[in-house]
MIBAPA-77618 format. One record per residue (C-alpha): residue in three letters; z, x, y. Coordinates in pm, whole numbers, padded with zeros to 5 digits, always signed. Example, Ala and Ser with C-alpha at 12.3 -4.5 7.8 and 13.67 -1.06 7.14 Angstrom:
2
ALA+00780+01230-00450SER+00714+01367-00106
END
This chain:
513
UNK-00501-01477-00478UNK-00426-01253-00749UNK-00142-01383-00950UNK-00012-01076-01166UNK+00209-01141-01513UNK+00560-01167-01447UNK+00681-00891-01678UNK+00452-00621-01625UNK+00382-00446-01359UNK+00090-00276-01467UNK-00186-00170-01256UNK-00467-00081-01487UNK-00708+00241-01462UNK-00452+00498-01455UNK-00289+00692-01689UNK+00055+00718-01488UNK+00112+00382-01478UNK+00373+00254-01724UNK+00456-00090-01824UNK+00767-00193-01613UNK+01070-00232-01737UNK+01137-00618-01822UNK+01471-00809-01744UNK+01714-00710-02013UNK+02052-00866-01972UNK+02043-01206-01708UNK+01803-01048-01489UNK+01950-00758-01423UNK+01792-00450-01254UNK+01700-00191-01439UNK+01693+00063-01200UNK+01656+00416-01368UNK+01819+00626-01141UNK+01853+01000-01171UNK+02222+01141-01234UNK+02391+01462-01109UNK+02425+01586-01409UNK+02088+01673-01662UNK+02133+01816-01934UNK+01856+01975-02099UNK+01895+02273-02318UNK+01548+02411-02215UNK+01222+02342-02026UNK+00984+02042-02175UNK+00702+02217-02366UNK+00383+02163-02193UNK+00104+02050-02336UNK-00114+02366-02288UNK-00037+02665-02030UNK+00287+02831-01911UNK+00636+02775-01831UNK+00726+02968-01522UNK+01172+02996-01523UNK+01327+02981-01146UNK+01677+03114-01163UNK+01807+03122-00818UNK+02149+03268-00891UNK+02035+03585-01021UNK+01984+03876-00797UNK+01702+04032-00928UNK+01390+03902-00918UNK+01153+03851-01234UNK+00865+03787-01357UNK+00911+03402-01425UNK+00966+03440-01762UNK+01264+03309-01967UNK+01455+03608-01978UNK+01341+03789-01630UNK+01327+03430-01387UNK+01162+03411-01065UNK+01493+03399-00846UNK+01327+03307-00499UNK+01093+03033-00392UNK+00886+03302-00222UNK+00791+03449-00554UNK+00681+03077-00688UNK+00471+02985-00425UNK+00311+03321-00434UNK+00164+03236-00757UNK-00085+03046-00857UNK-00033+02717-01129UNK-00279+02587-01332UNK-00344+02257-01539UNK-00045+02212-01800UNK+00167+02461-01646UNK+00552+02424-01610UNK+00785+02535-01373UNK+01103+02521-01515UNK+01431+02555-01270UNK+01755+02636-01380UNK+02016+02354-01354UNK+02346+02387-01161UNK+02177+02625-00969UNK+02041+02607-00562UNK+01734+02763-00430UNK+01680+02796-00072UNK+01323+02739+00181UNK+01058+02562+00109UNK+00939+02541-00219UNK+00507+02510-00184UNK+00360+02621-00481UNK+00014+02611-00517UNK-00232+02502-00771UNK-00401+02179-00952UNK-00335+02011-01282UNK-00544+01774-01452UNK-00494+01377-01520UNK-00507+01543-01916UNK-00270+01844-01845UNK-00087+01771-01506UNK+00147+02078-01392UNK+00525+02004-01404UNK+00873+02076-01216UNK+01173+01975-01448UNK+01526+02147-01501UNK+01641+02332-01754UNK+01942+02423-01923UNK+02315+02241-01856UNK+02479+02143-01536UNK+02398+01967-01209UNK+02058+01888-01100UNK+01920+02195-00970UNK+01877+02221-00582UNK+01591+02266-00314UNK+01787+02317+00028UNK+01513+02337+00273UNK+01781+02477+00541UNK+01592+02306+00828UNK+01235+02335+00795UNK+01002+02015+00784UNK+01038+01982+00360UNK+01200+02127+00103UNK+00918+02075-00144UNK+00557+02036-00011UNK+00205+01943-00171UNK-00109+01982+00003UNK-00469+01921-00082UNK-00356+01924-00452UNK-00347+01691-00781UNK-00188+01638-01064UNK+00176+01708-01041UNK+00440+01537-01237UNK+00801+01630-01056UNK+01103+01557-01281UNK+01480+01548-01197UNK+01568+01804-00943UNK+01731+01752-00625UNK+01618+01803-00253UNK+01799+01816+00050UNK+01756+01924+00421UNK+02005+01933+00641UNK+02080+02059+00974UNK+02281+02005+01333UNK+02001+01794+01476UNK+01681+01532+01370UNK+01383+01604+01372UNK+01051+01535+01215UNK+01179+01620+00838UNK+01157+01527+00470UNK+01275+01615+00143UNK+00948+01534-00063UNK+00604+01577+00112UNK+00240+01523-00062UNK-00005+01514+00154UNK-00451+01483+00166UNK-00542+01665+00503UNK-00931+01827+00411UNK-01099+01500+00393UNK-01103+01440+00027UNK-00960+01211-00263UNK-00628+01404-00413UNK-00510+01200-00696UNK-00211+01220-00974UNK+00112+01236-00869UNK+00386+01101-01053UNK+00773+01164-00874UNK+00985+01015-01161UNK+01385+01091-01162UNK+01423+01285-00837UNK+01701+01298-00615UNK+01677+01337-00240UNK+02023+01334-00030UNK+02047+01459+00310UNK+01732+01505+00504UNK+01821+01527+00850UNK+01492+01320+00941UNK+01388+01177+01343UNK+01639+00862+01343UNK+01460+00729+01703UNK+01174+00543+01655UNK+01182+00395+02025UNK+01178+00816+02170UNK+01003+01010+01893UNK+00761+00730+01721UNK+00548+00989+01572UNK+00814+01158+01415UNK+01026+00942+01277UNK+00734+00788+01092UNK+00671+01092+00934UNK+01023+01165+00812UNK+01157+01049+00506UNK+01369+01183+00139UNK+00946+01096+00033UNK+00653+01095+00193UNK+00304+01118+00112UNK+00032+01092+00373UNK-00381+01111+00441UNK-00463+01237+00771UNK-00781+01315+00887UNK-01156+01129+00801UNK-01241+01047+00405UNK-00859+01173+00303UNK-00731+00958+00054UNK-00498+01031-00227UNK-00483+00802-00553UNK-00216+00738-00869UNK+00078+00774-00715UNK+00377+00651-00880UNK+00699+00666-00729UNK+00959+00586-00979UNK+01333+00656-01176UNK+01432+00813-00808UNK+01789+00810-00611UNK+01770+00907-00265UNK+01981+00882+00053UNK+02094+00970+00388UNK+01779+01060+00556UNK+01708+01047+00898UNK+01349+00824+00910UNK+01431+00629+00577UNK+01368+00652+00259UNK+00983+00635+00054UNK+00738+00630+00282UNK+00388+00602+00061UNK+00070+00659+00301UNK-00271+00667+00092UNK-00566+00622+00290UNK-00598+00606+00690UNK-00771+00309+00817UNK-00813-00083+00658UNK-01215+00046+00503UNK-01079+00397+00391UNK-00757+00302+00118UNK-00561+00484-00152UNK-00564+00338-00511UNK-00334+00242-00794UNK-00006+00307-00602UNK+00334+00183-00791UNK+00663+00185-00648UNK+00945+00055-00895UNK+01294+00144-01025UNK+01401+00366-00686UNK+01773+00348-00552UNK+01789+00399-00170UNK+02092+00376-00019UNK+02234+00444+00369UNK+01907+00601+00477UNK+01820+00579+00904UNK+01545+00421+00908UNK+01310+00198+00650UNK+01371+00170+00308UNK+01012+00181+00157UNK+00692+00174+00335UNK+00346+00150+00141UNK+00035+00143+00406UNK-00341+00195+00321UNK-00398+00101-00033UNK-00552-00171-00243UNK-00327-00344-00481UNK+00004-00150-00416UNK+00298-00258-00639UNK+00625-00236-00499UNK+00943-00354-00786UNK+01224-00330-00910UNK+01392-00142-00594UNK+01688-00172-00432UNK+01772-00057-00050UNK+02117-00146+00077UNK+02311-00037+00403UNK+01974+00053+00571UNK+02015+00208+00936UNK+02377+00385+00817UNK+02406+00710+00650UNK+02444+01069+00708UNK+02164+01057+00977UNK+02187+00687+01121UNK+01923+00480+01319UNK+01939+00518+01697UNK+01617+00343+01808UNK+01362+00174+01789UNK+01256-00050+01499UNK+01292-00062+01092UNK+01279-00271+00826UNK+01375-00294+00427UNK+01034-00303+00200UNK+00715-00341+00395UNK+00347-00303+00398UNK+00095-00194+00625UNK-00320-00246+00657UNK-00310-00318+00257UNK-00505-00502+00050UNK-00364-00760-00189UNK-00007-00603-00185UNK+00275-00695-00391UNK+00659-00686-00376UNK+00869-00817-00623UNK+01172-00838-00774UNK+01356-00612-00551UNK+01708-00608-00374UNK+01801-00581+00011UNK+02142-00551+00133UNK+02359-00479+00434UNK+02067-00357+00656UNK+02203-00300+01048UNK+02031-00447+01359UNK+01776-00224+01486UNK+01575-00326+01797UNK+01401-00614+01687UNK+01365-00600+01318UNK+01567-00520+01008UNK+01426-00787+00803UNK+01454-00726+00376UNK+01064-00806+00359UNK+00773-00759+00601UNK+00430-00820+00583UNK+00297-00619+00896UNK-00032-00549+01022UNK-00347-00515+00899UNK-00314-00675+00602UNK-00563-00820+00438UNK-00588-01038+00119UNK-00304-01205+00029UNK+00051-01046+00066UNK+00289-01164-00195UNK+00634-01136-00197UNK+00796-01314-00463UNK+01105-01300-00668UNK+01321-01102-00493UNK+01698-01113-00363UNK+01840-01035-00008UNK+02143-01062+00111UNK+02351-00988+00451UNK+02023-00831+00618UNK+02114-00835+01046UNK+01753-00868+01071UNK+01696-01175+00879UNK+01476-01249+00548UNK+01092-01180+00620UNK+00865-01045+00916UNK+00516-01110+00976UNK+00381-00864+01249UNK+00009-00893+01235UNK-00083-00881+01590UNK+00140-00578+01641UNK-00164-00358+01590UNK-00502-00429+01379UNK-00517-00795+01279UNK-00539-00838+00925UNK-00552-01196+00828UNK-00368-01204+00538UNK-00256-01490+00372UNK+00104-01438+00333UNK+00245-01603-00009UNK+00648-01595-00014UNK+00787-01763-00299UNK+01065-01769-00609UNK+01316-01516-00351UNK+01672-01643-00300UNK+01841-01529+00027UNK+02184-01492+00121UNK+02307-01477+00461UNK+02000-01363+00604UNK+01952-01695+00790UNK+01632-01543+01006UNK+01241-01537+00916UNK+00991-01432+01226UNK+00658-01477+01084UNK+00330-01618+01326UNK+00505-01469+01636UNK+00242-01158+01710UNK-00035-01293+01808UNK-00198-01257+01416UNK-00417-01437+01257UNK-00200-01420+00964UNK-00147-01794+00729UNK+00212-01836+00497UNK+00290-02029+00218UNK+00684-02041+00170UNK+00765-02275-00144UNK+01064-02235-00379UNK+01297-02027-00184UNK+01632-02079-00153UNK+01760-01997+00214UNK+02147-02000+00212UNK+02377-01949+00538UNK+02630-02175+00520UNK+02758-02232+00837UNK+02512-02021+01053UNK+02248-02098+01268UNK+01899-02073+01115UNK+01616-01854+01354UNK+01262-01952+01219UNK+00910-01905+01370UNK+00580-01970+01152UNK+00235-01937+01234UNK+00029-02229+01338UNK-00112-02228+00959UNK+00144-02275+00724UNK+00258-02478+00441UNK+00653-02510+00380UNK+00732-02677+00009UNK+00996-02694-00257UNK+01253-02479-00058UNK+01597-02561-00008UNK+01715-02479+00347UNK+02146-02467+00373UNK+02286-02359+00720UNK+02469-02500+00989UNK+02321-02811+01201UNK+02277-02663+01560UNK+01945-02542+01336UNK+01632-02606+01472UNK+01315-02594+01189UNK+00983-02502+01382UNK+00711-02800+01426UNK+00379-02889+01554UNK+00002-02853+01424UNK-00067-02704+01122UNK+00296-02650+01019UNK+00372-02895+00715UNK+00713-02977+00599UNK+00717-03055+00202UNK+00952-03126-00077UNK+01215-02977+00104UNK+01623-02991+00035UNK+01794-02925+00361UNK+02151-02929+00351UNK+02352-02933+00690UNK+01977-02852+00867UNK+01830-03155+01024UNK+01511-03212+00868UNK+01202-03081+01101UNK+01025-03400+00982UNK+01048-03739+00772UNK+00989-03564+00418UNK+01244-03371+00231UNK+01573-03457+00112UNK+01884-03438+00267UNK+02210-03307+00107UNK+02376-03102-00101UNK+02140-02932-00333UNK+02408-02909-00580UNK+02377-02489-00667UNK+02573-02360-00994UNK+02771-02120-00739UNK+02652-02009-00419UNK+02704-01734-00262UNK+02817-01524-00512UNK+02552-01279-00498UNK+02627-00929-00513UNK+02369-00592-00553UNK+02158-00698-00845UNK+01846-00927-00906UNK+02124-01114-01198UNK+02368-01176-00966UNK+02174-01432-00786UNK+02251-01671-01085UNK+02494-01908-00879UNK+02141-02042-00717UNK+02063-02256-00992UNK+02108-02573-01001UNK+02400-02840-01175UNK+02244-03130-01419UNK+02333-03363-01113UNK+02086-03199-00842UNK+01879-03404-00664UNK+01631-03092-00671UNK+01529-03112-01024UNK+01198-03225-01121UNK+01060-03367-00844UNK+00900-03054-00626UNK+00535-03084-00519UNK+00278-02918-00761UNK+00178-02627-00596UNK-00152-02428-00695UNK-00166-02079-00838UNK+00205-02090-00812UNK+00256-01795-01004UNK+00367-01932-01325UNK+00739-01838-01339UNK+01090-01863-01137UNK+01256-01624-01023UNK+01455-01666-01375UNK+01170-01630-01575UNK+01152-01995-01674UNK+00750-02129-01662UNK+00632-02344-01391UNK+00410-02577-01518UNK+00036-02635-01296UNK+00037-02953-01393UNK+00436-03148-01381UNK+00625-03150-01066UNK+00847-02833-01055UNK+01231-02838-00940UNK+01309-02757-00570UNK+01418-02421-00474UNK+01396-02069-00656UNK+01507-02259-01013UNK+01281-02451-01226UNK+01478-02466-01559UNK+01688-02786-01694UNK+02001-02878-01513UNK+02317-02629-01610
END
């Protein structure tokens, strides 16, 4: 296992990739989200090439030029972009159809979509169709802080965003940073229209089709909402050989979206932080069917998600956990200091044997959970291993719903829910350094009692409100945790964990408060 540094999340070997943004004030989020309101008092100069103007509330169509605008999509996508161009639309302003404009950039000179002037966002209304802004076969776009949205009576196979490799070769460099999606009246029935709803979204990207791949995408700074199908769905590659590189998901905001909250399938080394996904299943265009989940992964390699937020997700079908290691991964899966809270679904899936068996070892530690109270993880028929040490699982006075694989290792957590719970046994599952409070202990080891938290459940919507999980100067938990290798080197505070002295129990390892 790959253990990355705890305040980056830097994925080297491309230029899009930024340095995250670190913890500022007691851990909390720092999730740049795009306003209504941008106020720029003229397009960013590029670094070579044009700026093409789109004024849609003119009548009179231009040339694209500052003082004679484009005032139609039509006339953009009839025209050609190259490397360092801009198009520049006007803010406050709302164009309608599908905005497709065609043309490649360069990782030096990328072509760019930003606003311009004062007012609201300006607005893509797709009025229907599949997208309201659509990539194909292309690279190097940078797409700033506009709005889309695509509404209409019924669901269907829709999204706001769409980039997409279809002609069998690598498209790389796109960098979505700032939008805003709301309203994308996506397929909301997975169970009816599978195909469909996993192809709606506010963002999508996909490869379809043999050798397409796409590469340096970076998802970031965006707000979206209320679309049927959920919310960033990130396809790269096609099968578990053929996968997408350097893919980064951080700093997004999705909120009462029908469906998943963010998917990333088909790529080596994905990071997914510093998102937040709450009321998943509600919104303008609810779930009806079928299955979902909050941040997930699919036949990756070595994929990553931390330090995100879950919160209020409905009951679908089956699943509606915050975290889910599905199928086909491979490498180890690592999800790691994140919060969830109030998910109907439960805390983490593992699906392996729902379609290609990956194998991956599945590493789950530093998260706090609140009210979750259910993990399903082993029960698929996978040949998937977990390692679950310093989590704190709190449901205080609910019944706990666990399943493991036959290979797993259970150490350091601290387990508090009513005692008609029932902590899975037999080979190969091991029970160690273990607080359970009000759970009967699945074997001798562990400690029984109260763990003796700062002030649980408190937590709220952020990563820093999960503070009430440390633990008093009087917890039995401190300092006396099994030593657990390549344990990642910090809590889900920040505070080291040593590889050599026994480490606290649960998701805190500093000194008694």
């Amino acid at each position: 296992m790959r253990d990355r540094a705890f305040r980056t999340g830097r994925i080297s070997g491309s230029p899009l990739f930024r340095t995250a943004r670190a913890f500022t004030t007691g851990l909390a989020v720092v999730a740049t989200v795009a306003t209504a309101a941008t106020v720029l008092t003229a397009a960013p100069a590029a670094a070579s090439g044009n700026t093409v103007y789109l004024d849609c509330s003119r009548s009179i169509d231009g040339t694209g030029s500052p003082g004679h605008p484009y005032t139609t999509v039509a006339s953009v996508n009839a025209r050609t972009f190259h490397p360092g161009d801009t198009l520049a639309i006007a803010s406050g302003t709302t164009c309608h159809g599908t905005l497709a404009p065609k043309g490649s950039g360069t990782a030096a000179a990328p072509i760019t979509i930003v606003p311009y002037g004062t007012g609201d966002a300006p607005v893509i209304d797709a009025d229907g169709a599949e997208n309201a802004l659509h990539l194909t076969n292309q690279d190097h776009w940078r797409i700033g802080a506009i709005k889309l949205t695509n509404p209409a009576s019924g669901t269907a196979q829709r999204q706001g965003l769409l980039i997409e490799s279809t002609d069998g070769r690598t498209h790389s460099g796109f960098d979505v940073d700032g939008l805003i999606v709301d309203k994308v009246a996506g397929e909301t029935d997975k169970a009816a229209h599978a195909t469909a709803f996993a192809m709606s979204a506010c963002i999508r990207t996909g490869a379809s089709g043999p050798d397409s791949l796409l590469a340096d995408v970076h998802v970031h700074g965006t707000s979206v909402g209320n679309c049927g199908g959920g919310g960033i769905k990130v396809r790269v590659g096609t099968v578990n050989t053929r996968l997408g590189q350097r893919v980064h998901v951080d700093h997004n905001t999705i909120s009462a979206v029908g469906g998943d909250g963010i998917i990333v399938s088909y790529a080596e080394s994905p990071m997914i932080e510093y998102n937040t996904a709450a009321d998943l299943g509600t919104g303008a265009y609810p779930w009806t069917g079928g299955n979902f989940a909050g941040i997930w992964v699919l036949g990756d390699h070595d994929a990553t998600i931390q330090k995100n937020v879950v919160h209020g997700s409905i009951m679908s079908a089956f699943d509606s956990e915050a975290f889910d290691c599905d199928w086909g991964n491979t490498g180890t899966c690592t999800v790691q200091y994140n919060f969830s809270r109030d998910n109907a679904g439960g805390l983490f899936l593992d699906c392996d044997g729902c379609g290609t068996v990956g194998g991956a070892t599945e590493v789950v530690r530093y998260n706090v959970s609140q009210n979750d109270c259910r993990m399903v993880s082993g029960g698929s028929g996978g040949w998937s291993s977990l390692r679950f040490y310093n989590n704190v699982v709190y449901c205080t006075g609910r019944r706990l719903d666990v399943t493991v694989p036959a290979n797993s290792i259970l150490e350091n957590n601290v387990w508090v829910a009513s005692e008609d719970s029932r902590l899975p046994t037999g080979s190969g599952v091991s029970w160690q350094w273990n607080v359970f409070q009000g759970v009967p202990r699945p074997t001798a080891n562990g400690i029984e009692g109260d763990p003796q938290f700062v002030d649980p459940g408190t937590g709220g919507d952020t990563l820093g409100s999960a503070g009430g999980y440390r633990l008093k100067a009087t917890s039995p938990a401190l300092g006396n945790g099994g030593i657990v290798p390549d344990n990642g080197g910090r809590d889900y505070w920040g505070d080291a964990v040593s590889s050599t002295a026994k480490p606290n129990r649960g998701a805190y390892n500093g000194p008694g408060l």
